[in-house]
N, CA, C and O of each residue as an XYZ file, in Angstrom:
572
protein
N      39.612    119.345    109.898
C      38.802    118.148    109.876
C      39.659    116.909    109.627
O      39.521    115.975    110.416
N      40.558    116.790    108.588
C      41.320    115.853    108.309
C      42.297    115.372    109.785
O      42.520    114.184    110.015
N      42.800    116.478    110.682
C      43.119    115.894    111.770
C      42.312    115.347    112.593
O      42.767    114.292    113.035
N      41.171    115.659    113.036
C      40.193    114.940    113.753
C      39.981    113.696    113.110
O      39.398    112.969    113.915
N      40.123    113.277    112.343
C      39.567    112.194    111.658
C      40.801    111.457    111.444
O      40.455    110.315    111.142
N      42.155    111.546    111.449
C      43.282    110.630    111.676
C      43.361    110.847    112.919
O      43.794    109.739    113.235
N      43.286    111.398    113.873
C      43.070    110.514    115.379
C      42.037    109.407    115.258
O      42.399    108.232    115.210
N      41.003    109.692    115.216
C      40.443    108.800    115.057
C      40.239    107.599    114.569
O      39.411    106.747    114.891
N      41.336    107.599    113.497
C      41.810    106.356    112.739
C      43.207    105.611    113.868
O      43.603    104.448    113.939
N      43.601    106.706    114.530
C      44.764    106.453    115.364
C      44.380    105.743    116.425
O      44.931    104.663    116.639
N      43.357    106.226    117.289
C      42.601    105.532    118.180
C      42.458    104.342    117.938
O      42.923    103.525    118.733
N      41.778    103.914    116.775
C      41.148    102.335    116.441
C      41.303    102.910    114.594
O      40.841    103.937    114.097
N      42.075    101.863    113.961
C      42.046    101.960    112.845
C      40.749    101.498    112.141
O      40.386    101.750    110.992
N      40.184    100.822    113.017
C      38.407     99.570    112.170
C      37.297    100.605    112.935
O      36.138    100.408    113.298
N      37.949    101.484    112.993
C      36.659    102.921    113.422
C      35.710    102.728    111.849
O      36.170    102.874    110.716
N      34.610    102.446    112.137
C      33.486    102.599    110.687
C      33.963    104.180    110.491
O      34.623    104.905    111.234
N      33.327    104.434    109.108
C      32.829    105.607    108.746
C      32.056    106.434    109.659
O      32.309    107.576    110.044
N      31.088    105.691    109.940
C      29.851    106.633    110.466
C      30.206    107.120    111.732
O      29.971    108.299    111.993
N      31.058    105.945    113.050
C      31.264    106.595    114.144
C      32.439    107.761    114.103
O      32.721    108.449    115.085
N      33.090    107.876    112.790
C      34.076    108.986    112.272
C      32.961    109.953    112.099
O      33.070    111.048    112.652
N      31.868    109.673    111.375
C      31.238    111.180    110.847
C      30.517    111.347    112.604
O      30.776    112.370    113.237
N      30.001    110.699    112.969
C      28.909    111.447    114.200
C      30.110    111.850    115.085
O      29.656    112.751    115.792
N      31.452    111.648    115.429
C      32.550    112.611    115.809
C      32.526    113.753    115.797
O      32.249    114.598    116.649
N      32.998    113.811    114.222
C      33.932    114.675    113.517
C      32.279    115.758    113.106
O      32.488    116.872    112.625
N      30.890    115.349    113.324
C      30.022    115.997    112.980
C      29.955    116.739    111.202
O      29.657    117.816    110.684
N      30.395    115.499    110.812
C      30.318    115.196    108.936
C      29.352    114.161    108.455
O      28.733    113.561    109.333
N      29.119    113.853    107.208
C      28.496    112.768    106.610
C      30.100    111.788    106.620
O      31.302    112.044    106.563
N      28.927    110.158    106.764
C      29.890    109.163    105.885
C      30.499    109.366    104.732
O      31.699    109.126    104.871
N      30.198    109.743    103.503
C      30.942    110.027    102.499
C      32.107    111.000    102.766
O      33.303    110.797    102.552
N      31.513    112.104    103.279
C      32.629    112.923    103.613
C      33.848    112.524    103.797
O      34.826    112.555    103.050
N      33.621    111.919    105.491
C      34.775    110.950    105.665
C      35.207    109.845    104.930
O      36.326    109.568    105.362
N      34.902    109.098    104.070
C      34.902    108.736    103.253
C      36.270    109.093    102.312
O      37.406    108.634    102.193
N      35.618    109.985    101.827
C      36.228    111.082    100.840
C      37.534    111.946    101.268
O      38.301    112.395    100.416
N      37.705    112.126    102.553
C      38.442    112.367    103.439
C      39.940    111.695    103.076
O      40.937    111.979    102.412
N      39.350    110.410    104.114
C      40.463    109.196    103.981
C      41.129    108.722    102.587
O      42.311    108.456    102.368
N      40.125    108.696    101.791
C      40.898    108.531     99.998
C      41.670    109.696     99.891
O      42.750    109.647     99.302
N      41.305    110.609    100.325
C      42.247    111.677     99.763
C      43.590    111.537    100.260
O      44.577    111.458     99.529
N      43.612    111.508    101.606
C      44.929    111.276    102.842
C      45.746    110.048    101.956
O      46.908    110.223    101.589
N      44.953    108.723    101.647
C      45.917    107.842    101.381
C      46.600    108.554    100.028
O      47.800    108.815     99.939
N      45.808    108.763     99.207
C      45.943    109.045     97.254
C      47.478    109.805     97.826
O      48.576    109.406     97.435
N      47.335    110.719     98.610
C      48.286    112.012     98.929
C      49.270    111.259     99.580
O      50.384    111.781     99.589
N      49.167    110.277    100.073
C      50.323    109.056    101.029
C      50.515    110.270    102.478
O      51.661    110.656    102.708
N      49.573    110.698    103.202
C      49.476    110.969    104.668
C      49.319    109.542    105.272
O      50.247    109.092    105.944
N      48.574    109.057    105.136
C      47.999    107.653    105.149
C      48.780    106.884    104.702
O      48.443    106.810    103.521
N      49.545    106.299    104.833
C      49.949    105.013    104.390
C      49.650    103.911    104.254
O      49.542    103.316    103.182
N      49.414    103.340    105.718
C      48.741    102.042    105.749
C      47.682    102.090    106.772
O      47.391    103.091    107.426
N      47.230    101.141    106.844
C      46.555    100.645    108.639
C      47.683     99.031    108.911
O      48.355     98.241    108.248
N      47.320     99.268    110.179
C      48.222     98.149    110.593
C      48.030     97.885    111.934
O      47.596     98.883    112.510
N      48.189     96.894    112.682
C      48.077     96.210    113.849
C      49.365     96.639    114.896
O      50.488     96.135    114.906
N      48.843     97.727    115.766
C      49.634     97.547    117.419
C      49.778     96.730    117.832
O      48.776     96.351    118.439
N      50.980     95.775    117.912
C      51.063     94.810    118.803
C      51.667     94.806    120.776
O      52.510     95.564    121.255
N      51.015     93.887    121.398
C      51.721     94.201    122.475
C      53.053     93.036    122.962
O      52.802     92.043    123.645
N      54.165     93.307    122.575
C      55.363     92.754    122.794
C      55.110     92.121    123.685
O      54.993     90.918    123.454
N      54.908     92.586    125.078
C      55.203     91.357    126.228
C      54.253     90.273    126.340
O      54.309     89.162    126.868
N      53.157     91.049    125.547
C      52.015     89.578    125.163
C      52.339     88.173    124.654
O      51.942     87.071    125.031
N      53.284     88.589    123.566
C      54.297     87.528    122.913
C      55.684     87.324    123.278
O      56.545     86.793    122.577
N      55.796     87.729    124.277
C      57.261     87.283    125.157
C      58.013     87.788    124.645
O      59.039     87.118    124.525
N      58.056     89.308    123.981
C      59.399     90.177    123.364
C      59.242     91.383    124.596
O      58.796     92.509    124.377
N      59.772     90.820    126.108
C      60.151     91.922    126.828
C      61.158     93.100    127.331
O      61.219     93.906    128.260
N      62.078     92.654    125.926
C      63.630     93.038    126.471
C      64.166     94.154    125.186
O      64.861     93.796    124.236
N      63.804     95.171    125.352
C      63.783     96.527    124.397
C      65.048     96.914    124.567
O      65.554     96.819    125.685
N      65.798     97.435    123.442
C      66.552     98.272    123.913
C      67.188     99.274    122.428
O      66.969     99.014    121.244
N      68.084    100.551    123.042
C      67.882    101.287    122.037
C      69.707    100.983    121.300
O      70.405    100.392    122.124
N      70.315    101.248    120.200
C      71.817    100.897    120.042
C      72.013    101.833    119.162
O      71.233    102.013    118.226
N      72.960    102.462    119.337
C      73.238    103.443    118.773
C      75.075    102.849    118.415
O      75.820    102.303    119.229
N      75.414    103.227    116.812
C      76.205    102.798    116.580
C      77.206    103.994    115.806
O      76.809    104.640    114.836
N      78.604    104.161    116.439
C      79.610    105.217    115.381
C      80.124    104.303    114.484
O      80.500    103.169    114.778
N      80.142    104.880    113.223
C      80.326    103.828    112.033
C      81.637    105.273    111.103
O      81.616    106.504    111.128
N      82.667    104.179    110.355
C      82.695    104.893    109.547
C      82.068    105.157    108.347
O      81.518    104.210    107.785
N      82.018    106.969    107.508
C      81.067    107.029    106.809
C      81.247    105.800    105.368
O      80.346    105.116    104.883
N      82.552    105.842    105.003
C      82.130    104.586    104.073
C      82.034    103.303    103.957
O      82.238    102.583    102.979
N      81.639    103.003    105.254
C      80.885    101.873    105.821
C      79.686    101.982    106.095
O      79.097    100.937    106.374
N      78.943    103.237    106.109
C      77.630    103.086    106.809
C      76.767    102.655    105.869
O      76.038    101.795    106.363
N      76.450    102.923    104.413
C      75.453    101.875    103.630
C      75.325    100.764    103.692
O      74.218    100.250    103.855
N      76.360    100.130    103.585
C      76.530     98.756    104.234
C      75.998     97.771    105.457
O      75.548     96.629    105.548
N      76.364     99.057    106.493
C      75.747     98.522    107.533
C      73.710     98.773    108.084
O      72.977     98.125    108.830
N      73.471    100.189    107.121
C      72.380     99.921    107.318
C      71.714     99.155    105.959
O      70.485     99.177    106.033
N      72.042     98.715    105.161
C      71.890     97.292    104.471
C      71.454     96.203    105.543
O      70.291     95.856    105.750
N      72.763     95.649    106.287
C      72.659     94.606    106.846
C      71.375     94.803    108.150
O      70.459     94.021    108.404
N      71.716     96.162    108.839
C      70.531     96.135    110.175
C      69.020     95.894    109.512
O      68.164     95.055    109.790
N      69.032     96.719    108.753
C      67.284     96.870    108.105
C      66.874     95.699    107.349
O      65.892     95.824    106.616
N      67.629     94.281    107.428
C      67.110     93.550    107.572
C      66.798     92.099    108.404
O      66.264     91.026    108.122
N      67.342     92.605    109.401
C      67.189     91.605    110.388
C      65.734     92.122    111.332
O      65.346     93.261    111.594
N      65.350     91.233    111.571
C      63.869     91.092    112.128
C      63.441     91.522    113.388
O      62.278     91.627    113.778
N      64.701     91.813    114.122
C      64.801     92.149    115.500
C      64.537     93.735    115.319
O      63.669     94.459    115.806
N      65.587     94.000    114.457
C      65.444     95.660    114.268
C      64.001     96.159    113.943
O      63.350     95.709    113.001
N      63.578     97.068    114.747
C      62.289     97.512    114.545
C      62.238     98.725    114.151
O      61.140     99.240    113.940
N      63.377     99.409    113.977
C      63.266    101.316    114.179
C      64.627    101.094    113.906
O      65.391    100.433    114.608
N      64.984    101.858    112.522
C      66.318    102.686    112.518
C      66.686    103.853    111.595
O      66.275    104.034    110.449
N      67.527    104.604    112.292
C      67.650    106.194    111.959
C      68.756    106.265    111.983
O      69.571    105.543    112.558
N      68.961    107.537    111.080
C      70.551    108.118    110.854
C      70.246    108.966    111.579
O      69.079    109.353    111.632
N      71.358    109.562    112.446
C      71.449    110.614    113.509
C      72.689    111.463    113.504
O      73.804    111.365    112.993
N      72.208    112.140    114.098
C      73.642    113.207    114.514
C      74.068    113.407    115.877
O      73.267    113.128    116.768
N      75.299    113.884    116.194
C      75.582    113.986    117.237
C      76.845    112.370    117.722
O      77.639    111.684    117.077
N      76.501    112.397    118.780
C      77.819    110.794    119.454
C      77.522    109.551    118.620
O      78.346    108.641    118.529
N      76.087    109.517    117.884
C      76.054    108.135    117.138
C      75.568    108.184    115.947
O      74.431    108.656    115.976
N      76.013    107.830    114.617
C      75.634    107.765    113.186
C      74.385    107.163    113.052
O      73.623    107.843    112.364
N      73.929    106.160    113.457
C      73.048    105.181    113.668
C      72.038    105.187    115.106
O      72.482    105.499    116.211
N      70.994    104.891    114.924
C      70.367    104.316    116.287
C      69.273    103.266    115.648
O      68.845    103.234    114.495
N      68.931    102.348    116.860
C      68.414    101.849    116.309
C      67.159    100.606    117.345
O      67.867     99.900    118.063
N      66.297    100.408    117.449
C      65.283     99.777    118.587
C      65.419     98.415    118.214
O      65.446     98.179    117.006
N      65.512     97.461    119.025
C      65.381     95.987    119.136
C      64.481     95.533    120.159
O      64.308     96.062    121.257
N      64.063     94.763    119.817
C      63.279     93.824    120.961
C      63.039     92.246    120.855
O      62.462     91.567    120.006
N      63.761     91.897    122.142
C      63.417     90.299    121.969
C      63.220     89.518    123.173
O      62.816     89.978    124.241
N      63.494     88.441    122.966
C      62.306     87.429    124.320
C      63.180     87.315    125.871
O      62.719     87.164    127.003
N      64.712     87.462    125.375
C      65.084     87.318    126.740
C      66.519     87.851    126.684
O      67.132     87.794    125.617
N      67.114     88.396    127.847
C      68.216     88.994    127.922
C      69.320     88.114    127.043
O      70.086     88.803    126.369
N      69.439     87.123    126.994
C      70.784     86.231    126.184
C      70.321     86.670    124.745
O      71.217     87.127    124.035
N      69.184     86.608    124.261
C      69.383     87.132    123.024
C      69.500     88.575    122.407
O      69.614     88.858    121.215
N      69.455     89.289    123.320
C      70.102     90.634    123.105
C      71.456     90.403    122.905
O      71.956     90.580    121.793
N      72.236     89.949    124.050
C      73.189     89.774    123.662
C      73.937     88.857    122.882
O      75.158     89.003    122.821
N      73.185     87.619    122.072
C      73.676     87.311    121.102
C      73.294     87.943    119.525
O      73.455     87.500    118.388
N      72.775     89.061    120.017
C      72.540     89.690    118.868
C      73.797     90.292    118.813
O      74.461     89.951    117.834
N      74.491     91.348    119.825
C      75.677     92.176    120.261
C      76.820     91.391    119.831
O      77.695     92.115    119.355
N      77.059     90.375    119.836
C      77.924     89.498    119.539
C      77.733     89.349    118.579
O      78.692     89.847    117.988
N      76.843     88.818    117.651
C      76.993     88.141    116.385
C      76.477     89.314    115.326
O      76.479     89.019    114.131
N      75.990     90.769    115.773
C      75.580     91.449    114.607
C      76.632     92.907    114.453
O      76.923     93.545    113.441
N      77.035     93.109    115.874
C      77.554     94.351    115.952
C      79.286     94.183    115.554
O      80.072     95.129    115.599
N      79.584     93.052    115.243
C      80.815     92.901    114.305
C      81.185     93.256    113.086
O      82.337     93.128    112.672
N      80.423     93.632    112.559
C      80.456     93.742    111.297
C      81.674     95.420    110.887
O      81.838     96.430    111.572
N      82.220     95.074    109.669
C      83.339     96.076    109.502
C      82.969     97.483    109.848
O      81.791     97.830    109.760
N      83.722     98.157    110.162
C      83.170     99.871    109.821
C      82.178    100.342    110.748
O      81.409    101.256    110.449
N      82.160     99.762    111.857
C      81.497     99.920    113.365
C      82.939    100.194    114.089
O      83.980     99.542    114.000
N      82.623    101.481    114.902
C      83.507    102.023    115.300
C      83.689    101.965    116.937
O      84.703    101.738    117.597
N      82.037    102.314    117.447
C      81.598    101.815    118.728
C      80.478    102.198    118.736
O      80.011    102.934    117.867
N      79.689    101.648    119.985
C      78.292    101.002    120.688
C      77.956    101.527    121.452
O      78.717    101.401    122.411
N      76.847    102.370    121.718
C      76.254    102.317    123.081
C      74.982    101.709    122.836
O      74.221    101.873    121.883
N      74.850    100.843    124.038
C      73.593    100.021    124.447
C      72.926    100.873    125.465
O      73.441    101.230    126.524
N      71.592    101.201    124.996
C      70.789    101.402    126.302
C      69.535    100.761    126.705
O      68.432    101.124    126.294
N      69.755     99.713    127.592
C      67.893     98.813    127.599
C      67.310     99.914    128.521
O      67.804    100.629    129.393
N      65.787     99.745    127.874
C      64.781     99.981    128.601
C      63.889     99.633    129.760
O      62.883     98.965    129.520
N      64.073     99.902    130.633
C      63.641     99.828    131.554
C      61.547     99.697    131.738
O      60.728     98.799    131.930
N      61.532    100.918    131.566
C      59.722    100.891    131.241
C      59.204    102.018    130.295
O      60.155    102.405    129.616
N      57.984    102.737    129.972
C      58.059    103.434    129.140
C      56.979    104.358    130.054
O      56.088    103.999    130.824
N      57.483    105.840    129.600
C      56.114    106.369    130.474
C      55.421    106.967    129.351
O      54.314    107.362    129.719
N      55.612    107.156    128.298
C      54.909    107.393    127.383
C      54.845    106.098    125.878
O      55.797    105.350    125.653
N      54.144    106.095    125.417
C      54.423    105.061    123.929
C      53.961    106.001    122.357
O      53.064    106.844    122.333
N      54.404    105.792    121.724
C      54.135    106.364    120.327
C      52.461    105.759    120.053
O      52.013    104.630    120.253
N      52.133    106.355    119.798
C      50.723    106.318    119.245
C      50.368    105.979    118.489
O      49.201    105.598    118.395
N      51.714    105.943    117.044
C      51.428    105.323    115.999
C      52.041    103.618    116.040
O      51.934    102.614    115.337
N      52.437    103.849    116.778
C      53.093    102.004    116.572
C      53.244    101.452    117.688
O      53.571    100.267    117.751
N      52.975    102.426    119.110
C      53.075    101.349    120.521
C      54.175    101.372    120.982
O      54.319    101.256    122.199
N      55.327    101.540    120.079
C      56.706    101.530    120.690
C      56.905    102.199    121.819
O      58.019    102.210    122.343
């Protein structure tokens, strides 16, 4: 039940109660009772707003994956995780320590991001990959 009822929050987070219970074929409280539990337990985290990027002129995605040395890498994900562009970043394994999603309004500022962010010490090397289109998107955030 608890999965039927976080799709449903996934679908449309301002889903009422009730069109959750005549779904999920529960009472309002239930669900209710449901959802407190999910958050109390932190399944739930937040609700929050899908936005659509190209709506607001952020059409230019792309993914960067960075080899760092290791006692440089706190540092550097210090500095990425807070710049505003960065939307998504992960420690990885394999060809890159780092990856990481950007998106912004037009090709020059990608690359004055590349220029002015990917300098930083203890970056070893870069791969850039822009996105082209998406044939699938995450469900939880649109990406």
């Amino acid at each position: 039940m608890n999965i039927q009822i976080i799709k449903c929050l996934i679908d449309n987070a301002r889903t009422t109660y009730r069109t959750i219970a005549e779904e999920v074929g529960v009472s309002e409280a239930t669900v209710k009772n449901r959802i407190d539990g999910l958050m109390e337990k932190g399944v739930i985290k937040k609700f929050t707003a899908v936005l659509d990027y190209h709506k607001l002129g952020r059409a230019i995605k792309a993914f960067i994956g960075l080899k760092v040395q290791p006692a440089k890498l706190q540092a550097i994900v210090d500095h990425m995780k807070e710049h505003p562009d960065v939307h998504v970043l992960y420690r990885t394994s394999g060809d890159v320590d780092l990856l990481f999603e950007v998106i912004f309004e037009m090709m020059e500022d990608l690359n004055a991001f590349l220029e002015r962010e990917l300098i930083l010490d203890g970056i070893l090397g870069t791969v850039v990959t822009i996105v082209i289109g998406p044939y699938k998107r995450c469900p939880w955030t649109g990406l």
